[in-house]
N, C-alpha and C positions, 0 to 999 in steps of 0.2 A: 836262222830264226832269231828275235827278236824274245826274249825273253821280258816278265812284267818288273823286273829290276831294272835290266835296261830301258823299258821306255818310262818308268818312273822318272831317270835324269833327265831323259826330253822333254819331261812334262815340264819339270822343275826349270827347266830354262827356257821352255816358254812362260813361265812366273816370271821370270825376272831372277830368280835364285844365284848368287854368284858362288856363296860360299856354302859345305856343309860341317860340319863340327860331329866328329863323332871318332869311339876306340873300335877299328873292325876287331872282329871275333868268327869262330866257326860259323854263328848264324845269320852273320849279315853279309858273307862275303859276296854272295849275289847282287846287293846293292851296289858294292863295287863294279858291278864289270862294266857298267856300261860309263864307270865318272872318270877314266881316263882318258877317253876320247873326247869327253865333254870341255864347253867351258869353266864349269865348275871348281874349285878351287877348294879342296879339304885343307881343315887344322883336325891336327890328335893333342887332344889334350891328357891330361894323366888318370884322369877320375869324371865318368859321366856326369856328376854333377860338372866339373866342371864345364864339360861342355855345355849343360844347360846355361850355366852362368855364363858363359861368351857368347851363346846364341842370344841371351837377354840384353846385354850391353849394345853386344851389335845390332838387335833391332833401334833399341832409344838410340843412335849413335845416326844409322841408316836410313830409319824410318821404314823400313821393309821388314818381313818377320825373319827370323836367325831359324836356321835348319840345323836338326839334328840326324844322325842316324845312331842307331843305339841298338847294342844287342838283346835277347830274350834275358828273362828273367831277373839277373843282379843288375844288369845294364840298368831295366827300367826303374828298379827301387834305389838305385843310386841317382837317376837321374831328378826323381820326384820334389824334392826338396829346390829342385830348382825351378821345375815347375810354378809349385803352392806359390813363390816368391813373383814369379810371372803373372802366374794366374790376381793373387793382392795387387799388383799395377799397371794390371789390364794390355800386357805386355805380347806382341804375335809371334809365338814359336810353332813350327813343326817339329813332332816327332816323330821320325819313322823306326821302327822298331821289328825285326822279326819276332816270331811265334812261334811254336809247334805246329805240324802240318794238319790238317783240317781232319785226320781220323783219329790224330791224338790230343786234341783238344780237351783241357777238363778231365782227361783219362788217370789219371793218378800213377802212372805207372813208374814214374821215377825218372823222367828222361832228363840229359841235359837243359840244365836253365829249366825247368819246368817250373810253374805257377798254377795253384787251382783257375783264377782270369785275371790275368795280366791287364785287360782293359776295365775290372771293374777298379783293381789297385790306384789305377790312378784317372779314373773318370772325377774324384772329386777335387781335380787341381787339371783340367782340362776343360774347353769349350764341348768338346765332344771327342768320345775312344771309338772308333770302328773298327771292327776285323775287315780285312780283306775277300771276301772268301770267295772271288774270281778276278783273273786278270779282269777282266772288263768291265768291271766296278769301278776301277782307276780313276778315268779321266772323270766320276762324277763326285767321286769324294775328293780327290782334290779341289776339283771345283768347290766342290761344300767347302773346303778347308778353308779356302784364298778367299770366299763371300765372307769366311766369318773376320778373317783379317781385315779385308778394306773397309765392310758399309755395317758389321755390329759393333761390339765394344771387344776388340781384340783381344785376346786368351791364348793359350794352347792346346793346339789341339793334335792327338794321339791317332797314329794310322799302323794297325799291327797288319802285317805280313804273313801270314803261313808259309815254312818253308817250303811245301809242295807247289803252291801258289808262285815265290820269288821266281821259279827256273818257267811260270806258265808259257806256253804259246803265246805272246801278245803283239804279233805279226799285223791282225786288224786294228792297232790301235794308234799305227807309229800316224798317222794323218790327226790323230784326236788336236782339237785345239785348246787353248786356254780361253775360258770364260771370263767377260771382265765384268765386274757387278759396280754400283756405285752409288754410295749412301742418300741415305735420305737427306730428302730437301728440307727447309724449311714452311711451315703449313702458313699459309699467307694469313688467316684469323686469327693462330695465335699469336704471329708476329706485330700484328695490331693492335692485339690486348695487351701485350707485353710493351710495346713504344709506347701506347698509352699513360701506361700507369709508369714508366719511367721520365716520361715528357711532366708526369704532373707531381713526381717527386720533387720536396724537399732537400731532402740528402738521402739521394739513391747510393748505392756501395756494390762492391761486383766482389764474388767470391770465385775464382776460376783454377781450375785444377788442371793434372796433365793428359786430361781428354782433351782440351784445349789449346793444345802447345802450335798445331798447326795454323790456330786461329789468330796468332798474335797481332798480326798488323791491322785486322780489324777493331780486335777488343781495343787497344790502344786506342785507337780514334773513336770509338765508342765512349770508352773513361774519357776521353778529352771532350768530346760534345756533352756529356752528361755531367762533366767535372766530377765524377764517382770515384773516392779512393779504393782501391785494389790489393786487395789481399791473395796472395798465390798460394796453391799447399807445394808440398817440395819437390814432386815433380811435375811443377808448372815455374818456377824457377828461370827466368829470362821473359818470358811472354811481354813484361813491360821492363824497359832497361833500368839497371840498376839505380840510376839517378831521377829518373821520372818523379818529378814534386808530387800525383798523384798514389807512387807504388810503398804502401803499407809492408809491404816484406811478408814473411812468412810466419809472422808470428799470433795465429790466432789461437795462442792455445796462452797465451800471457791475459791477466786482466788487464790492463791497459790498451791492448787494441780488441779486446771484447767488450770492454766500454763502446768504441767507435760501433764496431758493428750492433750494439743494441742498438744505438741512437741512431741508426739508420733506419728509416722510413720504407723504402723500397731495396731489397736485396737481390742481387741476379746473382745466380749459382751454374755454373757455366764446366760441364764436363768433371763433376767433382763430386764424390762421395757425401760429401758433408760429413765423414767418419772420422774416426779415438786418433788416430794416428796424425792425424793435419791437423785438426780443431780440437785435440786435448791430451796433447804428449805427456801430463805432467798426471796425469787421470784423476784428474780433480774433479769432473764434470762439471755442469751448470753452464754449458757452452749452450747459446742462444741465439736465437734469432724469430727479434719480437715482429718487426717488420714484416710486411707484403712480401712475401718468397716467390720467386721466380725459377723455375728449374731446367734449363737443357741440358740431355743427356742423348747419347746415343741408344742407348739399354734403357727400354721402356720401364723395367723393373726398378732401375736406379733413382729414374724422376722420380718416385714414391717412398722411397727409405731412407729412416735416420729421421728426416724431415719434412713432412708433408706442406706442400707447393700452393699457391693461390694458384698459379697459372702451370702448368707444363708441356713443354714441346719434346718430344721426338726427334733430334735432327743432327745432323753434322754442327759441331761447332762451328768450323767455320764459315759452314752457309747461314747460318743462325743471325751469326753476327755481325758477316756482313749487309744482312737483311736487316738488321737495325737500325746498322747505318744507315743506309738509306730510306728507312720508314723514318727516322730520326730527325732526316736532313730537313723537312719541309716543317717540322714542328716548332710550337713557339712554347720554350721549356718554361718551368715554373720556377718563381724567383728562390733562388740558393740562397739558404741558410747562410749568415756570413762568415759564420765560422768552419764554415762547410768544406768542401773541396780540397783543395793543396795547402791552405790553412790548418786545417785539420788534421793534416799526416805530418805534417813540420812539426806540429806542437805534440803529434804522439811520438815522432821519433825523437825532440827532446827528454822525452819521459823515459823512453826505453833506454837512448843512452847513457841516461845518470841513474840507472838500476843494473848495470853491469856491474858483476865480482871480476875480481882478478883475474880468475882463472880463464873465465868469460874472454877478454880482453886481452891476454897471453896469448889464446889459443885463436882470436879474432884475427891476431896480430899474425901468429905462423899460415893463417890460411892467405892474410894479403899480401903477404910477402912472397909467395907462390904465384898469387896472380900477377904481383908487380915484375917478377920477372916472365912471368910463363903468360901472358894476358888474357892470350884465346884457348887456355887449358880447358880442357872439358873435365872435372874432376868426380871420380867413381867413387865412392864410399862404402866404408863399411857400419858396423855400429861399434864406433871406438868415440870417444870424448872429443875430438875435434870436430867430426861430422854432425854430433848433436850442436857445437856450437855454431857451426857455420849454416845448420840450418835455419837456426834463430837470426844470427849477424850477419851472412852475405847474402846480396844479391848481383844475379847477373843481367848483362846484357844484351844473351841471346837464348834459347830454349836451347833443350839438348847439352846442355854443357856443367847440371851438376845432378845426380841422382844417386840414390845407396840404398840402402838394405835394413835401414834403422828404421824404414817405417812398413805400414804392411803386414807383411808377412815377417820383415823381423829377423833374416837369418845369420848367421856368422859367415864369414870367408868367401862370401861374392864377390869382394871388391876387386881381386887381383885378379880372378878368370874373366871379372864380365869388363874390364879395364882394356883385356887384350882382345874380347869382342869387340869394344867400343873404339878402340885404336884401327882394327881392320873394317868396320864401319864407317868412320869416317874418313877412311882411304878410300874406300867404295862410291861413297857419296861424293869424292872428290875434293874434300876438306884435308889442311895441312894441322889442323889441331893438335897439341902435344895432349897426351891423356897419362892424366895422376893418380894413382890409386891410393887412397889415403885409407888406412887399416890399422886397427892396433895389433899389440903380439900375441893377445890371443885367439884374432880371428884369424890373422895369416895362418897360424900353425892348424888353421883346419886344411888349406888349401898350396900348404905353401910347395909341394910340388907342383903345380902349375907355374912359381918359375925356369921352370924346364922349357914348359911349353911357350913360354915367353921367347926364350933365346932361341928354341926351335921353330919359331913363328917371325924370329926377326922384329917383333913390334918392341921401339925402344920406347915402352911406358916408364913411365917415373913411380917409383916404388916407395909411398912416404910412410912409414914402418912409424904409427907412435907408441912408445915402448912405456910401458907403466907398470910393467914385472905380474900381470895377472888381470881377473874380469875388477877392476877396479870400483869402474861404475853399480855392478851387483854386491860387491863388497859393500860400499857405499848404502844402499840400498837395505841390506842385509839387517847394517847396523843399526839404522831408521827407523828397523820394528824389532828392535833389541833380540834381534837373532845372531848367538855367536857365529863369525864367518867361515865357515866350510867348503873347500873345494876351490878357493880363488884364488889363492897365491900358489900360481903353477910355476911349474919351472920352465924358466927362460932358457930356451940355446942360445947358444952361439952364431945370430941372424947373419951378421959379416960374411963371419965361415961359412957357412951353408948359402948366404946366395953366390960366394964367389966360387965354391965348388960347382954350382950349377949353370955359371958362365956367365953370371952379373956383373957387372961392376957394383962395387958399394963402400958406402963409410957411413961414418959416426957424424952428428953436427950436434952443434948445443946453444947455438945462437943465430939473430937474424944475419951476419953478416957468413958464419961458414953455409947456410942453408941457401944464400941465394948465389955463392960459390959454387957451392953443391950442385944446384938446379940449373946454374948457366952451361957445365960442363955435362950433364947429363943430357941435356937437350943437344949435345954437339955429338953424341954417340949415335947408333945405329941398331943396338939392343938395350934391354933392360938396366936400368940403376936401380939398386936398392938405397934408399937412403933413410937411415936409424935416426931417430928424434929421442932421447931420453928424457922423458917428460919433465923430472925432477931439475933436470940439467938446463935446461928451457924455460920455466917455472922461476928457478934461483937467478937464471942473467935478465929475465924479464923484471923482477922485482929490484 
């Protein structure tokens, strides 16, 4: 007999699933029986959120959604925080999760892992929570699950299991096949309304976020027939390479390139929220956009909010855009503004980089030193003061290779578990990318047993630890509305000791010359390096 645990994994690798992330426990051991035989490839991380967090990195890493399996009750409230962070960057995870058996459901009775509804806990950081409540329900929620992955705006979505349900009969199901769905097209009229009003802009401008990442080689050739400067939010980051005389960077939350973008005529808003977190980190508001708006999105809901659109489409980005292109190709464009185009972004990136502070500039400095040794790093973040500046100062030259947790949803200690997703992600995808985790020492210490899972996982991530002895940045902050500081100056361990007890390699650097030491020889290992920045120490050789 063929049990609905076991043909759950056949289902999963007719997806495409290679990897699943999750801590077994008494109530998911049925998921188990059928992943030994499978292709399938588990990691155990130390804390369900962690797994959440590797299942997130490995999706942005993959491009496929990161699987979980998660036990009833603390499993799933541990995992949710990983969730909210997915669910904010529109990110494809499965969770599968056991339950209570379908007569003890909602019964209060006190059982193991028990919940009043474990699917309502976390329907509001999922696309959609289903119980199970027959084998043969399987193959069409799954289906549901994988449509919402490929052709809406990708989420996570929640599949609870009854245990009476796990051990079911599901004999008639081992033939079920996978269902393959695929996004919408582009609607030919409003693609014509929209080439229009682009073909008879002045100074058109493209604002393109990380629903867009797939679409890069068209949007490129779209800003170059439209000469449109290009503003990314931070996970659309590579879409146009870091040197394109049209790519504005990531910084629309400055007034100086929201000057640009008011002065543009025509704006295309392309796979992106237009929301607090990309367009106004500093929460300043008064972020604008006086110009003809343009909106593709895939979530119909999305064209409409924050910013209401002269035109909106519906569609796959990158069908979108490469439908421009070619609605674009036969047009005779309207004469550009002269100060317009690649003009326009030279003279605003003079502006931005004679308004860099020191610290700015120090910490600019530690992030290209990492690329100048490490080039094709794919770099993970957390929210520590380096990732805030590198989202202002770097840009890359390929998608997929910088994202963190400082926007969004905003949470601490993502960066090292969704690092060693993103490191087995792009081994998956067939990429040799070395993947960095950049964290300071208060967010590690939310997750920092996960370098366990590091060393027990084999993935040799680069661990850039920046150490500033506490939440600095809220310190900072604190002080700003003259609130005396509470709670910030935590105490530091002993990072060395504790990653080398955990099977790291690791040291101390204080300069660009021990750090890119540091990073040539960590790239020659085969597990994890931790490597400690002491800000102040970095800070003084920099000055």
């Amino acid at each position: 007999m063929a049990t609905c645990g076991e043909v759950l994994v056949r289902l999963l690798e007719g997806y495409g699933v290679e990897r699943v992330f999750g801590i077994p426990g008494v109530h998911t051991v049925e998921l188990y029986r059928g992943l030994a035989g499978s292709s399938i490839s588990h990691i155990t991380p130390r804390h369900e959120q962690g797994a959440g967090f590797m299942a997130d990195g490995y999706a942005r890493t993959r491009g496929k959604p990161g699987v979980c399996f998660i036990i009833t009750g603390p499993g799933m409230t541990n995992i949710t925080t990983a969730m909210g962070q997915a669910y904010a960057d529109s990110i494809p995870m499965l969770v599968i999760s056991s339950v209570q058996s379908r007569s003890q459901l909602g019964g209060g009775r006190g059982k193991l892992h028990e919940l009043p509804s474990q699917s309502a806990l976390v329907a509001g950081v999922a696309a959609f929570s289903h119980t199970l409540m027959s084998a043969a329900e399987l193959p069409s929620v799954l289906a549901r699950a994988f449509a919402v992955f490929r052709a809406a705006r990708p989420r996570p979505v929640h599949i609870e299991i009854p245990l009476d349900v796990l051990v079911e009969n599901a004999d008639a199901l081992l033939h079920s096949q996978p269902v393959s769905v695929t996004r919408a097209g582009a609607a030919p009229a409003a693609i014509r309304q929209m080439a229009n009003l682009l073909a008879t802009a002045q100074r058109p401008l493209i604002l393109a976020g990380g629903g867009a990442i797939d679409a890069a080689p068209a949007l490129t050739r779209l800003a170059e027939r439209l000469g449109a400067p290009v503003a990314l939010t931070i996970n659309a980051k590579g879409i146009l390479p870091g040197a394109h005389p049209l790519l504005i960077g990531s910084t629309q939350s400055l007034d100086a390139t929201r000057e640009v973008i008011e002065s543009a005529d025509v704006v295309l808003a392309i796979g992106t929220e237009l929301a607090e977190t990309d367009y106004d980190i500093t929460f300043q508001g008064h972020f604008k956009i006086p110009g003809v708006l343009l909106r593709i999105d895939i979530d119909p809901d999305q064209t409409v909010r924050n910013f209401a659109p002269t035109v909106a489409l519906v569609s796959d980005a990158q069908c979108a855009a490469e439908a421009l292109v070619d609605a674009l190709a036969g047009e005779v464009l309207a004469l550009r503004s002269k100060d317009w185009g690649a003009a326009r972004v030279a003279a605003l990136k003079t502006i931005l980089e004679a308004g860099w502070d020191d610290a700015t500039r120090a910490q600019t400095l530690f992030l290209q030193t990492v690329l100048d040794v490490l080039p094709e790093a794919v770099i993970v973040g957390d929210s520590t003061q380096p990732v805030y500046t590198g989202n202002l100062t770097l840009d890359l030259d390929k998608p997929r290779r910088w994202f963190n947790s400082s926007t969004g949803y905003g949470t601490l200690g993502y960066a090292l578990p969704a690092a060693v997703g993103a490191w087995l992600g792009s081994r998956d995808a067939g990429e040799t990318n070395p993947v960095v985790c950049l964290i300071g020492d208060g967010g590690l210490q939310f997750t920092l047993s996960e370098l366990a899972s590091a060393v027990e996982a084999r993935t040799p991530i680069v661990v850039l630890l920046w150490n500033n002895q506490g939440y600095e940045e809220i310190k900072k902050y604190m002080l700003n509305r003259a609130i005396e500081p509470i709670g910030v100056d935590i105490y530091t361990p002993d990072f060395i000791g504790v990653a080398k007890a955990m099977g790291c390699a690791a040291e101390e650097v204080g300069n660009v010359e021990q750090l890119r030491a540091a990073l040539s020889s960590a790239s020659q290992r085969d597990g994890p390096t931790l490597i400690e920045i002491d800000q102040h120490r970095w800070m003084n050789a920099w000055v």
